[in-house]
C-alpha positions as a Markdown table, in Angstrom:
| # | Residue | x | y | z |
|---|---|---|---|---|
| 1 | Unk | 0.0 | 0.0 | 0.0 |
| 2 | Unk | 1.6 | 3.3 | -1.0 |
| 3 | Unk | 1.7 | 6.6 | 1.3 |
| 4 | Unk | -0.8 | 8.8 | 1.1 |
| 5 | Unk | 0.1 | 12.7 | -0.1 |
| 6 | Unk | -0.3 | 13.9 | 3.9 |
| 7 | Unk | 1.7 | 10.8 | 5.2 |
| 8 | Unk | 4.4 | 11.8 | 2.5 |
| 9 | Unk | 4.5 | 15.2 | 4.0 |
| 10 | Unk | 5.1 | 14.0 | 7.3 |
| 11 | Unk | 7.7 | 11.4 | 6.6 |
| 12 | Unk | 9.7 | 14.5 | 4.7 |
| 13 | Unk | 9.2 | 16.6 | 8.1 |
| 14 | Unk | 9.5 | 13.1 | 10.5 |
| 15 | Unk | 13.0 | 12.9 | 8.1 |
| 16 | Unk | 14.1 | 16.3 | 8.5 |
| 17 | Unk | 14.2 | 16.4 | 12.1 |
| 18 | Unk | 15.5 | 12.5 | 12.8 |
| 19 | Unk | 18.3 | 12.0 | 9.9 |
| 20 | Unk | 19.0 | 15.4 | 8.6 |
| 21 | Unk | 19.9 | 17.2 | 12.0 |
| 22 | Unk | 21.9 | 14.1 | 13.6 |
| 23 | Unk | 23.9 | 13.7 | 10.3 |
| 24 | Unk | 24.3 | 17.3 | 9.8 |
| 25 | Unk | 25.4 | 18.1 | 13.5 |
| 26 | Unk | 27.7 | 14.5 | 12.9 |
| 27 | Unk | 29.8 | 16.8 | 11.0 |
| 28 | Unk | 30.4 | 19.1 | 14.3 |
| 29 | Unk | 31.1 | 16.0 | 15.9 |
| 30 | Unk | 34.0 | 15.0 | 13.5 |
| 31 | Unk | 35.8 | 18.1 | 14.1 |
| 32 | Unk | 35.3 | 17.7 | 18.3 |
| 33 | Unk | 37.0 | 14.3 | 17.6 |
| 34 | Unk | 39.6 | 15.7 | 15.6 |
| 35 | Unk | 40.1 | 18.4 | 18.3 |
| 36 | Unk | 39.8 | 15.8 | 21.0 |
| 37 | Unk | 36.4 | 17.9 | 22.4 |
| 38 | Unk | 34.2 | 15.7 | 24.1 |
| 39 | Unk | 31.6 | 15.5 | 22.3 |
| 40 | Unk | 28.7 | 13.2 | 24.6 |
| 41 | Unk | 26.5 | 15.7 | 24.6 |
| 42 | Unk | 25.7 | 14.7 | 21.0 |
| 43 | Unk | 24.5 | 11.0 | 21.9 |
| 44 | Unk | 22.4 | 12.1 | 24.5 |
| 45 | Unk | 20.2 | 15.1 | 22.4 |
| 46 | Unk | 20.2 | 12.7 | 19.3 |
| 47 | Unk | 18.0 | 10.4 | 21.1 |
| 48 | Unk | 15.5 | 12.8 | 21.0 |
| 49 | Unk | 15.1 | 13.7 | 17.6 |
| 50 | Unk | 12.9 | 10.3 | 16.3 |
| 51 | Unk | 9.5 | 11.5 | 18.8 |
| 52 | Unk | 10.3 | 15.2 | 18.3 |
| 53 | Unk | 10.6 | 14.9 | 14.6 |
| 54 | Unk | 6.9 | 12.7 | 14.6 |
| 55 | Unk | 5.6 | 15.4 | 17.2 |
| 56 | Unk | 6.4 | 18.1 | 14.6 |
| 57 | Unk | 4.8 | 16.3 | 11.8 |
| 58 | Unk | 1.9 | 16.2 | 13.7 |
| 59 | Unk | 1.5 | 19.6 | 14.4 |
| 60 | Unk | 2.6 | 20.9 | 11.2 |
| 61 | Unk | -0.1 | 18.3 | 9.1 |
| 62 | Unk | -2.8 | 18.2 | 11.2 |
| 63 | Unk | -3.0 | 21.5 | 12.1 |
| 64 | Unk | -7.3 | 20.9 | 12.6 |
| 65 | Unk | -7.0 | 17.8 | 15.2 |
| 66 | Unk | -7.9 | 18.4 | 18.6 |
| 67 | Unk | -6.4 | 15.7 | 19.7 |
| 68 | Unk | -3.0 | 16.4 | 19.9 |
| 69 | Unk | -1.8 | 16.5 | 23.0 |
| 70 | Unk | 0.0 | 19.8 | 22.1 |
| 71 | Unk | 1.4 | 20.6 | 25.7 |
| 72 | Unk | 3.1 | 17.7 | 25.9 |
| 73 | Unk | 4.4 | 18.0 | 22.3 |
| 74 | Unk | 5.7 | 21.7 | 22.2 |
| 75 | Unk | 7.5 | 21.0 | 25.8 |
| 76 | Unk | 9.0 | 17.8 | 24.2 |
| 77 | Unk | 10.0 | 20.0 | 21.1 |
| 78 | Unk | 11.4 | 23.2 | 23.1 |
| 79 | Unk | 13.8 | 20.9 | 25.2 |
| 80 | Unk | 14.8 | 18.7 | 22.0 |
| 81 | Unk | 15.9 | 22.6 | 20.7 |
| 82 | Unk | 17.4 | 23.3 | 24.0 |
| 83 | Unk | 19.9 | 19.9 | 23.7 |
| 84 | Unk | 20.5 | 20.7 | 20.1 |
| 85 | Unk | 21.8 | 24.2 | 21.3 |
| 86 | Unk | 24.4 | 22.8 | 23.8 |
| 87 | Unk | 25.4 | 20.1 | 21.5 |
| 88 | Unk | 26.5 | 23.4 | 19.6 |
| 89 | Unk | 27.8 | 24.9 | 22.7 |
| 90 | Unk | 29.6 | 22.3 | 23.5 |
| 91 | Unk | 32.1 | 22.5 | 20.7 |
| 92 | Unk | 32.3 | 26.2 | 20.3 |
| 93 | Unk | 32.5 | 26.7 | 23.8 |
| 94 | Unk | 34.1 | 23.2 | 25.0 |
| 95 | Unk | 33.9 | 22.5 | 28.8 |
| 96 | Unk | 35.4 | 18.9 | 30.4 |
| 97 | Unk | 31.9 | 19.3 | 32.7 |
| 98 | Unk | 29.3 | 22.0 | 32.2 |
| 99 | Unk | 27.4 | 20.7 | 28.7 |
| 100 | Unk | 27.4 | 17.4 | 29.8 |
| 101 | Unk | 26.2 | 18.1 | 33.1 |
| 102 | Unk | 23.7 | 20.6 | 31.8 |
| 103 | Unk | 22.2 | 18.0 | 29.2 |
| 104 | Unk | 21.9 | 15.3 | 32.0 |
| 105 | Unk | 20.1 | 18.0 | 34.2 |
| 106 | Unk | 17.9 | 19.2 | 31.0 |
| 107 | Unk | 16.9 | 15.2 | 30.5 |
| 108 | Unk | 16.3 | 15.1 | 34.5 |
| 109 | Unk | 14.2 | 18.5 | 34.5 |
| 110 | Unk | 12.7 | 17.9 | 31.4 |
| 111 | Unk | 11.4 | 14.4 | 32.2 |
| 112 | Unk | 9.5 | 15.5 | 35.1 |
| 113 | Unk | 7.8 | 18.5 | 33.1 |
| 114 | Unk | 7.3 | 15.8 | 30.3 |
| 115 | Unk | 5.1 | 14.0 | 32.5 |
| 116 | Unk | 3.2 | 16.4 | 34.3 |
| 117 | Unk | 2.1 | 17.8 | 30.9 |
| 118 | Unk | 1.5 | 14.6 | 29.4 |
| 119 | Unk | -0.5 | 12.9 | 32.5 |
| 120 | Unk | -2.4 | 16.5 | 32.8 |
| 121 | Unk | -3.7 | 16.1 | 28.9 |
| 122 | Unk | -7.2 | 14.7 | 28.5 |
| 123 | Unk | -7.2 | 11.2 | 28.6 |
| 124 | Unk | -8.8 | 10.7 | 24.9 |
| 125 | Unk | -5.6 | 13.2 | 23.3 |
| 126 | Unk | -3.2 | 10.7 | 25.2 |
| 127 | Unk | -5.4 | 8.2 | 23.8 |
| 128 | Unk | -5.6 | 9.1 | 20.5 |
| 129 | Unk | -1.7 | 9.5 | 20.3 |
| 130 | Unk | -0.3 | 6.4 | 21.6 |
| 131 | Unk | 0.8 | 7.9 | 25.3 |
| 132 | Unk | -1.7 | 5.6 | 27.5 |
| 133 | Unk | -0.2 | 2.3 | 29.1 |
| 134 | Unk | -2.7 | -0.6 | 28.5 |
| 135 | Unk | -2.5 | -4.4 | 28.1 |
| 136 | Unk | -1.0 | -4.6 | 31.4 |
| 137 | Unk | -0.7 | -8.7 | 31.7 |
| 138 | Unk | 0.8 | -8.8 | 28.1 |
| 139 | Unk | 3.3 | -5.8 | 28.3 |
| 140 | Unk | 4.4 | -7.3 | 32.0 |
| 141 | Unk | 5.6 | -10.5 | 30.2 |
| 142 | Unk | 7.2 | -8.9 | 27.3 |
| 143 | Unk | 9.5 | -6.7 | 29.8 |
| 144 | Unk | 9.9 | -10.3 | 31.9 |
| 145 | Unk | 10.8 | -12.2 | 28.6 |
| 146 | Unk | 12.9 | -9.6 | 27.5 |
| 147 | Unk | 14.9 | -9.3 | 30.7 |
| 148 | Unk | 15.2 | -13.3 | 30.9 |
| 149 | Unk | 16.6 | -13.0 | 27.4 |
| 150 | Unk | 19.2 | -10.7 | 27.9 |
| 151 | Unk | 20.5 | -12.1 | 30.8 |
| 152 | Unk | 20.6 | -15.3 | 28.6 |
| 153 | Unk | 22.7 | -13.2 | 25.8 |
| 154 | Unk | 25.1 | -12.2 | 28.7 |
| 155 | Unk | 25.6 | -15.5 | 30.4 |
| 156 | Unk | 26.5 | -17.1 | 27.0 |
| 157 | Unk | 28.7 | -14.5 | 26.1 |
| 158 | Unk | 30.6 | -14.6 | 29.3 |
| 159 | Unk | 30.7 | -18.8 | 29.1 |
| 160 | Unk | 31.4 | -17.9 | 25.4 |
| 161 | Unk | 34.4 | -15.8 | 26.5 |
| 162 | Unk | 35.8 | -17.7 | 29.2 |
| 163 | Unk | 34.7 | -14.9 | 31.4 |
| 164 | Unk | 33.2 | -17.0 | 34.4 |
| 165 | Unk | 34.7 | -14.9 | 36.8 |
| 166 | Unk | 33.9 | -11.6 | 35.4 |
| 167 | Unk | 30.0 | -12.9 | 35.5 |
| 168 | Unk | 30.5 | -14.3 | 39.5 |
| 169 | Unk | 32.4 | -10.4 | 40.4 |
| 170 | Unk | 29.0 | -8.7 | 38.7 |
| 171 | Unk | 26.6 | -11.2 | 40.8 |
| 172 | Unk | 28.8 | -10.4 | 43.8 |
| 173 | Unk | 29.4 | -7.1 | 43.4 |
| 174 | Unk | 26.9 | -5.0 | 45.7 |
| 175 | Unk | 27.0 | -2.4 | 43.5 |
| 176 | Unk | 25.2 | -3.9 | 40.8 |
| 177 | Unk | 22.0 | -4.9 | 43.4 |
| 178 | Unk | 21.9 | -1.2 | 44.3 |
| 179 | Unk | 22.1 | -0.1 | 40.6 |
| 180 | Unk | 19.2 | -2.3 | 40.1 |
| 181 | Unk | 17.1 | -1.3 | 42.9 |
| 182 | Unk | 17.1 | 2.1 | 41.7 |
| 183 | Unk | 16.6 | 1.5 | 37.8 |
| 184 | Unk | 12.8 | 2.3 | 38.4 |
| 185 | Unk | 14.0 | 5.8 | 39.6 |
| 186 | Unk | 16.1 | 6.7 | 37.5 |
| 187 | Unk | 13.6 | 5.6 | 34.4 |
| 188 | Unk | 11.0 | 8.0 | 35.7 |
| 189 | Unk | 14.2 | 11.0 | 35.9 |
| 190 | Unk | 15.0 | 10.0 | 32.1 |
| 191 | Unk | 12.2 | 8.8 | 30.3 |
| 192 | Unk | 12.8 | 11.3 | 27.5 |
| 193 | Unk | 15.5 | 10.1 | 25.8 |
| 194 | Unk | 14.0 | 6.3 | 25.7 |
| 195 | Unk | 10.5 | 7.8 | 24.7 |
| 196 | Unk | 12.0 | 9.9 | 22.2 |
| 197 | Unk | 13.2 | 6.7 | 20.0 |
| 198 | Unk | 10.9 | 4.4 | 20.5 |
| 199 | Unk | 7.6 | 6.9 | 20.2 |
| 200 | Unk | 9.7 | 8.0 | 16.7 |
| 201 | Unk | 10.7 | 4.8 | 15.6 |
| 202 | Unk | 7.9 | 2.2 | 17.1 |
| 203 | Unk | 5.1 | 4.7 | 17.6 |
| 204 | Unk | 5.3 | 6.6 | 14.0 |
| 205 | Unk | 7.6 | 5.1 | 11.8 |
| 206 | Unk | 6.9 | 1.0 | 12.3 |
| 207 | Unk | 3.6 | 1.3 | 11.2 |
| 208 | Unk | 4.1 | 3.5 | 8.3 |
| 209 | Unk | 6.6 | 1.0 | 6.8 |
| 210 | Unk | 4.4 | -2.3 | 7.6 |
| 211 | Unk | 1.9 | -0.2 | 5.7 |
| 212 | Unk | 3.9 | -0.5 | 2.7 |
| 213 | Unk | 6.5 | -3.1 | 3.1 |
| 214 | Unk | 4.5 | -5.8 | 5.5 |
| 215 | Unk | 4.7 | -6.7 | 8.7 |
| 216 | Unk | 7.8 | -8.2 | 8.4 |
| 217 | Unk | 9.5 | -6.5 | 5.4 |
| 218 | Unk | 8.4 | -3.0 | 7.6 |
| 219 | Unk | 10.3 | -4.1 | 11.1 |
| 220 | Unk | 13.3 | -5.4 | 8.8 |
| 221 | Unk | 13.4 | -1.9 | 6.9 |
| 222 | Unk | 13.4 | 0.1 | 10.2 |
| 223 | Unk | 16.0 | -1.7 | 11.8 |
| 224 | Unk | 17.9 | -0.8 | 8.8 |
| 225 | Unk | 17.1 | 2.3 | 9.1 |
| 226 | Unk | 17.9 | 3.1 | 12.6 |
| 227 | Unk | 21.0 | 1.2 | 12.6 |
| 228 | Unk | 21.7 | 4.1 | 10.0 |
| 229 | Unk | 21.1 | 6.6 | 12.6 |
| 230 | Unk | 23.7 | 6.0 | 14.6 |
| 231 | Unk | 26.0 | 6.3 | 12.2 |
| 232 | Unk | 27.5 | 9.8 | 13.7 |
| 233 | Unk | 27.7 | 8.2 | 17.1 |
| 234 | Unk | 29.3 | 4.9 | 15.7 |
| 235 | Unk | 32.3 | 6.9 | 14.5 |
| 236 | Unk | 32.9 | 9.5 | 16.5 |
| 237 | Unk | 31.9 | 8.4 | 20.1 |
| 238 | Unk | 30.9 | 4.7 | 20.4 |
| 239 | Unk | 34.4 | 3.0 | 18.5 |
| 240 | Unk | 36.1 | 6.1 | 16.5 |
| 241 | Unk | 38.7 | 3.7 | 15.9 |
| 242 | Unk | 36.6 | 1.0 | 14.2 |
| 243 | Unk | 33.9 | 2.9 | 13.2 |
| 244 | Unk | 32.9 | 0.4 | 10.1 |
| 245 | Unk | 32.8 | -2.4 | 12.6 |
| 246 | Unk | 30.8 | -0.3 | 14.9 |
| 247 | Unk | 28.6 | 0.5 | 12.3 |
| 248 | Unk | 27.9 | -3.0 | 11.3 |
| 249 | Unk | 27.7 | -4.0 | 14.8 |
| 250 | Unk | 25.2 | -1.5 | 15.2 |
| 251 | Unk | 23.0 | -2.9 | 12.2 |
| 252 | Unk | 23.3 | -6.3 | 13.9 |
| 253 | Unk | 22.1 | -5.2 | 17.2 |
| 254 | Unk | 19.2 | -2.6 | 15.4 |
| 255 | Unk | 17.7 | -5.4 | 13.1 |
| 256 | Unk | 17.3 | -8.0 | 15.7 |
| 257 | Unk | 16.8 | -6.3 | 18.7 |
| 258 | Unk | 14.5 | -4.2 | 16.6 |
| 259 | Unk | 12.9 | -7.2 | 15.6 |
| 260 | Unk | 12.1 | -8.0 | 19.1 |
| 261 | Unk | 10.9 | -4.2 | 19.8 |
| 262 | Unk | 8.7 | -4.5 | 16.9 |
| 263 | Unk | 7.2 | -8.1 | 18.7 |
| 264 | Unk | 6.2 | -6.1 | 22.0 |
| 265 | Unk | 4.8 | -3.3 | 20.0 |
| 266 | Unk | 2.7 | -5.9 | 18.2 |
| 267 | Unk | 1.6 | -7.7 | 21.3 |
| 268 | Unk | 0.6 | -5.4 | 23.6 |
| 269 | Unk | 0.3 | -2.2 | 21.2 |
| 270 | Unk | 1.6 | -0.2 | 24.1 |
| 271 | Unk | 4.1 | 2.4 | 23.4 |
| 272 | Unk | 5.7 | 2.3 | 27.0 |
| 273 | Unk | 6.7 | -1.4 | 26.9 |
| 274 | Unk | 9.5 | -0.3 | 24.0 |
| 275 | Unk | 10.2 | 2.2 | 25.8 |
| 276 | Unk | 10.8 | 0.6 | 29.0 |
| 277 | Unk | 12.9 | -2.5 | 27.1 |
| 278 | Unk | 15.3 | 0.4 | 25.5 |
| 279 | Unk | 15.7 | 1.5 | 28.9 |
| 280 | Unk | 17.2 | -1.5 | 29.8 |
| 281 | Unk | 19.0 | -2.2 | 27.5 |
| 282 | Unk | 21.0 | 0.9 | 27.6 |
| 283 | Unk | 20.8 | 0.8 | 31.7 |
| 284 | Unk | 22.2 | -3.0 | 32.2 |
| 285 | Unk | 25.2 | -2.4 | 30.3 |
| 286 | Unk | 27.0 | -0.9 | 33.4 |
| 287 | Unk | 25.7 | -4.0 | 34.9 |
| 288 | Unk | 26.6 | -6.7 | 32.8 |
| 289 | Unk | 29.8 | -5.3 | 32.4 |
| 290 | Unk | 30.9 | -4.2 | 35.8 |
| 291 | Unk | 32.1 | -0.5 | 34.6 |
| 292 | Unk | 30.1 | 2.5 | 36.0 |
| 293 | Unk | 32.3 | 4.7 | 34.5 |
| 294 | Unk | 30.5 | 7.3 | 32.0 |
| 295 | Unk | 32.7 | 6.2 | 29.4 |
| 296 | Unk | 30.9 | 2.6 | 29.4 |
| 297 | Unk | 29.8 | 3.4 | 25.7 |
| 298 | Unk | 32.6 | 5.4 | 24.6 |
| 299 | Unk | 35.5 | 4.4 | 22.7 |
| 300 | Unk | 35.1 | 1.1 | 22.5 |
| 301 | Unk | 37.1 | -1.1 | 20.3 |
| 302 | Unk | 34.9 | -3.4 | 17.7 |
| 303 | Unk | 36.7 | -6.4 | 15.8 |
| 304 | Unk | 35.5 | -7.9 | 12.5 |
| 305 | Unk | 35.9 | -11.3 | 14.5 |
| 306 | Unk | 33.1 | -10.7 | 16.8 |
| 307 | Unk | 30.3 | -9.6 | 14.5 |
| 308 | Unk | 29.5 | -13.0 | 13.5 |
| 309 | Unk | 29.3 | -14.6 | 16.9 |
| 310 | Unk | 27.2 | -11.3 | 17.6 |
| 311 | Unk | 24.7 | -12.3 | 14.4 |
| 312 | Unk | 24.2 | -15.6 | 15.6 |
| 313 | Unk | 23.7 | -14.8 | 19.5 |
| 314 | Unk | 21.3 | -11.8 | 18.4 |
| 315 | Unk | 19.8 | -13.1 | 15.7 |
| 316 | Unk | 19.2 | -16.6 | 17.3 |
| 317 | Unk | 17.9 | -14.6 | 21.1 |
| 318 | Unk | 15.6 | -12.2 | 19.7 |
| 319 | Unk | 15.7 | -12.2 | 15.7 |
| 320 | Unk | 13.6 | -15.4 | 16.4 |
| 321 | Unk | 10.5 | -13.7 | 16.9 |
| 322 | Unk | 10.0 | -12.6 | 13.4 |
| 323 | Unk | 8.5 | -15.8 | 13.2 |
| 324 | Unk | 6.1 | -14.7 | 16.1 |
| 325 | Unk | 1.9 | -15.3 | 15.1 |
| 326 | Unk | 1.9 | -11.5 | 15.3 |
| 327 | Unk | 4.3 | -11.3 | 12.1 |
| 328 | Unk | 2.6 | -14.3 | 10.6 |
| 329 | Unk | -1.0 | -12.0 | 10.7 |
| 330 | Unk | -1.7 | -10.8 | 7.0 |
| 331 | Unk | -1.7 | -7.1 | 6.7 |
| 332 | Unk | -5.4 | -6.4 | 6.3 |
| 333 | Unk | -6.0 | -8.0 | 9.3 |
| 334 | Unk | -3.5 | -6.1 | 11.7 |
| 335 | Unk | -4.3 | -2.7 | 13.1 |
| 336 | Unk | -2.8 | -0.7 | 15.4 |
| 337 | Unk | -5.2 | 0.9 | 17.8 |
| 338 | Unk | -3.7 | 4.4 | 18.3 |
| 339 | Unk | -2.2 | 5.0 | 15.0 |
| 340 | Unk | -0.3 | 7.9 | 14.8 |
């Protein structure tokens, strides 16, 4: 099924805002790298972009809804501008401390506005745009499954590795209990950056391209596609040293784990359980990997040697569920109930 002439016009201004700004403001990053500028503040606005370039389709579009949850939306959108501004600042004006520190307070301050406008809209505009939690018994066993299924990845990987005693310091380590305990915490301080992937690319964009590719064909394109995103990060902040490795890592990880994403969406068509799983996914790294550094994600070193064991691992773990009986549902028979 093709794209409508409305839907075209917001996947130009959905496009705009997601790919054009990140890649554009990638070239700022290059030359912090070449400068040796720290340049995290980048990672951490770029996760906004996705929901803030839907929200702006939205309101430019559909102008006549009345609907849209347009508090929520123009706070989202003025502190997506505000983290594009000291990504800027950042470079210009390098600081070891303060742009960092201020986007961490932004995603801290802003979260808590986000959901005191959001929770204060009417209950039919958070309705209508995909921002209720629903489906509570299915979306608690797709977090459950997930978690079970990481820690499955991790164990293997350590047995894989010979890192046995790596795995037993972690399970040991007090540290990691306490970073647990307070995961819930910190997802309510932080929400915005999880919400604003998955709302752009679950929410929006995975229905759009089941639309016209199928169910399958449209999860397969979007992992694609936001493995492609992170192509700034990949090179100049994740491995700058091996950022073609990184990249195809990160297509690895995006496909399949994207795959599963696209499974949870399905099953419990509830935005927040995406949300919540990219939360963890990000947030048990430190975990797994016993370094609560800030650095965890920076600069890491990726070898042509370990994408295939990746593939497998991934693509055997959660890649598997494109085979799921919500895939297996012909087109014309699978709706989303909020569209957006």
């Amino acid at each position: 099924m093709k794209f409508t002439k409305m839907e075209k016009r917001e996947l130009l201004i959905y496009g705009l805002v997601a790919f054009a700004v990140p890649y554009v403001l990638g070239i700022l990053m290059w030359y912090g790298y070449t400068k040796e500028i720290d340049v995290s503040v980048f990672p951490n606005a770029q996760m906004l972009y996705p929901a803030a370039g839907a929200m702006l389709a939205v309101l430019l579009v559909r102008k006549k809804d009345v609907q849209i949850p347009k508090r929520f939306f123009v706070t989202y959108l003025v502190l997506t501008v505000l983290a594009i501004v000291m990504s800027i600042a950042s470079i210009f004006a390098p600081s070891d401390t303060l742009w960092l520190g201020g986007v961490q307070i932004l995603l801290i301050v802003g979260s808590i506005l986000c959901w005191i406008f959001m929770l204060t809209e009417k209950k039919e505009k958070r309705t209508a745009y995909g921002l209720r939690a629903k489906n509570a018994k299915s979306s608690v066993f797709c977090v459950v499954l997930f978690i079970v299924l990481y820690l499955l990845r991790t164990a293997i990987a350590y047995v894989a590795g010979g890192e046995l005693g790596t795995m037993a310091e972690v399970c040991s380590n007090p540290t990691t209990w306490i970073t647990i305990a307070v995961l819930p915490i910190n997802f309510f301080l932080v929400f915005i950056a999880f919400f604003g992937e998955e709302y752009g690319w679950r929410y929006y964009l995975q229905p759009m391209l089941q639309k016209r590719f199928g169910l399958r064909g449209g999860v397969i394109i979007l992992g694609i596609v936001w493995g492609l995103w992170h192509l700034p990060v990949n090179f100049f902040y994740y491995s700058p040293g091996s950022g073609l490795q990184s990249a195809v890592a990160q297509q690895i990880t995006c496909i399949t784990l994207g795959i599963f994403f696209a499974y949870a969406y399905m099953k419990t068509q509830n935005i927040w359980v995406p949300v919540i799983l990219h939360f963890l996914n990000n947030n048990l790294v430190p975990v797994i990997t016993a370094d609560y550094s800030q650095e965890v994600l920076q600069n890491n070193q990726v070898t042509w040697g370990s994408l295939l064991p990746a593939l497998l691992l991934n693509g055997i773990i959660f890649g598997v569920f494109i085979f799921a009986k919500e895939f297996r549902k012909k087109e014309e028979n699978f709706n989303y109930e909020s569209e957006c």
